[in-house]
C-alpha positions as CSV (number, residue, x, y, z in Angstrom):
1,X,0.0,0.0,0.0
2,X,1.1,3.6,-0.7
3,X,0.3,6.6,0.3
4,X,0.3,10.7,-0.7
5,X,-1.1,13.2,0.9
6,X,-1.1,16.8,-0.3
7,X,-0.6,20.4,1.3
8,X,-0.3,23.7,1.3
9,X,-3.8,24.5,-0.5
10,X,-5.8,27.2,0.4
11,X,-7.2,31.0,-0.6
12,X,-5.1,33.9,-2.0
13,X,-6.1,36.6,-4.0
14,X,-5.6,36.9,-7.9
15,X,-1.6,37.3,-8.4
16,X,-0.8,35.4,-5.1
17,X,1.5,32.3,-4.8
18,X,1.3,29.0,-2.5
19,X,3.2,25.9,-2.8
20,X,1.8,22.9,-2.5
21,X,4.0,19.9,-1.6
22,X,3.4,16.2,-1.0
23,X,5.6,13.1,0.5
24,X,5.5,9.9,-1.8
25,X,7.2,7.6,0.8
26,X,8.9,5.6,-1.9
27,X,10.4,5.8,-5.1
28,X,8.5,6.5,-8.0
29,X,9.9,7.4,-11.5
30,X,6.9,9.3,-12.5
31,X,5.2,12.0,-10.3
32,X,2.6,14.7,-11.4
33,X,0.6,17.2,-9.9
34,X,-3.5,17.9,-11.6
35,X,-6.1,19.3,-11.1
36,X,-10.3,18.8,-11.0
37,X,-13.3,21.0,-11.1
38,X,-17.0,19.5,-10.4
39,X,-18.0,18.2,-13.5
40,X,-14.4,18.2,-15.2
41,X,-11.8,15.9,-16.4
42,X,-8.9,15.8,-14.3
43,X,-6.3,18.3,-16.1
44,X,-2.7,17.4,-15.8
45,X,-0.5,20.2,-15.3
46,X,2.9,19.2,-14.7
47,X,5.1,15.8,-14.4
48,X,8.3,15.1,-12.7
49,X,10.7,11.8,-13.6
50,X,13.9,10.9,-11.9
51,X,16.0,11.2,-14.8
52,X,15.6,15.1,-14.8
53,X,12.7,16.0,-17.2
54,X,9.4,17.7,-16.3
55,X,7.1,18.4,-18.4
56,X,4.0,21.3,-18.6
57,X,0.8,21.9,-19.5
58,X,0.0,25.4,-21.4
59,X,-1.7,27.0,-18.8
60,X,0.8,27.2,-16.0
61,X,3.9,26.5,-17.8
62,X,6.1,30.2,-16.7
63,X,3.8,30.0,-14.0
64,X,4.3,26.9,-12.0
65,X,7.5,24.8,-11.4
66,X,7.4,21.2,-10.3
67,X,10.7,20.1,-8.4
68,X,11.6,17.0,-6.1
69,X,13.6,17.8,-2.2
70,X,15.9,14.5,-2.8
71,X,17.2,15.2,0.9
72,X,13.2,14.9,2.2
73,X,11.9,13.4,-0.7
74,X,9.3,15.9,-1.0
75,X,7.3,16.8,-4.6
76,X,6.2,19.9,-4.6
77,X,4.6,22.6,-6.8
78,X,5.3,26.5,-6.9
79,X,2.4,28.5,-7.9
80,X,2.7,32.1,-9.0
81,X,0.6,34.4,-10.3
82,X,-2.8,32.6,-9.5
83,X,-5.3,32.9,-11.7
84,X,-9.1,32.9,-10.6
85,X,-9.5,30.1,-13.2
86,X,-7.1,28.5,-11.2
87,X,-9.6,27.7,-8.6
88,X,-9.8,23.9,-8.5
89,X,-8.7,20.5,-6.3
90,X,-5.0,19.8,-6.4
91,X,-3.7,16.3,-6.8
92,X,-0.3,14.8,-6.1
93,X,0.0,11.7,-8.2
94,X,2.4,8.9,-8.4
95,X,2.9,5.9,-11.4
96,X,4.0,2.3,-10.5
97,X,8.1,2.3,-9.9
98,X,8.8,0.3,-13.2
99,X,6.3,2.8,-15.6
100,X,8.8,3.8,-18.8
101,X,7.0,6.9,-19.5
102,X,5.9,10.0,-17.9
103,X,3.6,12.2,-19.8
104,X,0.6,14.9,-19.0
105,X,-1.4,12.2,-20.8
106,X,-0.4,9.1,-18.8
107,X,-2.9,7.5,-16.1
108,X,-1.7,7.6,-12.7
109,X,-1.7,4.6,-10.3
110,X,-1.5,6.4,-7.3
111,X,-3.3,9.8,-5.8
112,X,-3.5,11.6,-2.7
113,X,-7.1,13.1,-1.5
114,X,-6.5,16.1,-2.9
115,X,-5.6,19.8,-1.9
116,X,-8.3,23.1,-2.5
117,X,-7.0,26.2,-4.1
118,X,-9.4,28.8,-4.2
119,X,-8.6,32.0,-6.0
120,X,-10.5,34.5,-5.8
């Protein structure tokens, strides 16, 4: 069994930051963060592999930055500039250890509850 948790969500006025971080607990190759609105597909916005490449959606890319803590081993995701469209659940997401890819399009195996950013 595995599991993440996120953190770090919350409300902030339009052009406000948070960070949101989460702790895997093991070693993943493939992490992501996405999102979900009521009545949405879940929208992946950024990925994270362990050979160095992330990856971005075209909404937050020059807005958000994915990075991995090594020494904590903590994946977490800078926000700046918040947009009210922004406004959604947050998800920290993990794929199985041995998964050769790592996409915005790939399924996930593994998700945390999820984190609320409101922005108002």
């Amino acid at each position: 069994h595995v599991q993440l948790v996120e953190s770090g969500g919350g409300s902030v006025e339009a052009g406000g930051s948070l960070r949101l971080s989460c702790t895997p607990g093991g070693y993943y190759y493939c992490m992501g963060w996405l999102r979900q609105t009521p009545g949405k597909e879940r929208e992946g916005l950024t990925t994270y592999s362990r050979d160095g490449i992330t990856k971005y959606a075209a909404s937050p890319r020059g807005r958000f930055t994915i990075y991995l803590d090594s020494a904590t081993n903590t994946l977490s995701l800078q926000m700046d500039n918040l947009k009210p469209e922004d406004t959604a659940m947050y998800y920290c997401a993990a794929k199985t250890p041995w998964s050769p890819t790592c996409n915005l399009e790939d399924d996930y195996d593994y998700w945390g509850p999820g984190t609320q950013v409101t922005v108002s």
